[in-house]
Steps between C-alpha positions, in 0.01 A plus 500: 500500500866529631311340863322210311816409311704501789182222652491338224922416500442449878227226447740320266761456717291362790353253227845425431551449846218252534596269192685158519382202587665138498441131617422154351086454457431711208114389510434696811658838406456798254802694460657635150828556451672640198848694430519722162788562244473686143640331229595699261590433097832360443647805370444709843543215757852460653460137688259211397262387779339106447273366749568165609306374734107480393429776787663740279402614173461793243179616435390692184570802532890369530554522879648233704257402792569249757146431628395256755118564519249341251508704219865328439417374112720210624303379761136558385272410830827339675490680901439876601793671606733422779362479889605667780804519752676236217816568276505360160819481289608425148872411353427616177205748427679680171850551324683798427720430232721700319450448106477881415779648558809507310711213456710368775314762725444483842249623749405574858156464579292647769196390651289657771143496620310728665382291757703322761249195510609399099840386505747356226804234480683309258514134545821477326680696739522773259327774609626718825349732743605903379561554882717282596656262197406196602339204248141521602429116353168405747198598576567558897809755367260692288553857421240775372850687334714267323739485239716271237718537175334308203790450208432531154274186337420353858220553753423511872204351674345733760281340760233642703406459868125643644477571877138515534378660884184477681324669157115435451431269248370652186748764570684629167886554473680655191809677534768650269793275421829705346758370272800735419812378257812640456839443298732339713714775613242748531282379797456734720802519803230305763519221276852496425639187609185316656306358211777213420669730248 
C-alpha cells in the first residue's frame, strides 16, 4: 500500500510537471487550465476574493477558479486552453479586498503558487515581490511569491501571468494557489517591511 501511495504521489508530480501550455490559436490546441480557492461563509472567511476578469469565476460549491479551458461557464465553446511555448497574462484576474475585518483595519496579504510557471502582479503598482520589496506591476516582473497591504474598505487587483513550455496539447494543468492574511503588525518577520507596509 505504503509502495503504491508513494507511485501514486510520484505520478502526480510528473503530471504536474507536464502541464502548461500557452500561445494565440486556441482552435488547434486542447489544454485545460484551472486554479482552485474555497470560499468559505462570511462568518469564517478573513479576506473577500471577486473574480474580475471572465477567466475567473466561483463555481458552486463556493471556490474561486480561474479556468482557461472550455468548461469556463464564461466562455461556453470560445477556444481550448492555451498552446504551447506561449505566455499569457492578465492585469486583473480577481480582487482581494478587505471588507471583513474590523474597522480601519489593515492587512498584509500573501500569495504564492505552487508552480513557478503561474505567476502574479498588480497593475497598480501595488503589489511587491516577498523576496526582495520591489512593486511587481507587469507581467515580465512576475513573481510566483508576492505580497501587498490592502487597507480597510479598499481592494487590490492581482494579475496573473502563464508561462506555458513545450507541453503536449491536451495536456492538463491545475495547481494550488495560497492566500494567507495577517493584521498589519503581525506578518511574519520575512515580510516585514517588503509588502509596501
Amino acid at each position: 500500500m505504503r509502495k503504491n501511495l508513494a507511485l501514486g504521489i510520484f505520478g502526480l508530480l510528473v503530471a504536474f510537471g507536464l502541464v502548461l501550455g500557452a500561445g494565440a490559436n486556441f482552435r488547434d490546441y486542447h489544454a485545460d487550465r484551472s486554479v482552485h480557492w474555497k470560499i468559505v461563509s462570511d462568518d469564517t472567511e478573513l479576506i473577500d476574493l471577486t473574480p474580475v476578469q471572465p477567466y475567473a469565476y466561483i463555481n458552486d460549491g463556493g471556490v474561486l477558479v480561474v479556468d482557461i479551458s472550455p468548461d469556463n461557464p464564461n466562455w461556453p465553446g470560445y477556444g481550448n486552453g492555451l498552446s504551447p511555448n506561449s505566455e499569457y497574462n492578465f492585469d486583473e484576474v480577481f480582487n482581494v479586498s478587505n471588507d471583513l475585518w474590523e474597522e480601519n483595519m489593515t492587512i498584509v496579504v500573501r500569495i504564492t503558487s505552487d508552480n513557478s510557471a503561474i505567476q502574479f502582479y498588480g497593475a497598480d503598482e501595488n503589489v511587491y515581490s516577498t523576496s526582495s520589496g520591489s512593486a511587481i506591476y507587469a507581467s515580465d516582473m512576475a513573481e510566483n511569491d508576492v505580497c501587498f497591504v490592502v487597507h480597510s474598505g479598499e481592494a487590490v487587483s492581482v494579475g496573473m501571468d502563464f508561462s506555458v513550455g513545450n507541453d503536449a496539447p491536451g495536456t492538463v494543468q491545475s495547481t494550488p494557489i495560497h492566500i494567507q492574511a495577517y493584521r498589519l503588525g503581525t506578518e511574519p518577520a520575512d515580510l516585514d517591511g517588503k509588502c509596501g507596509q
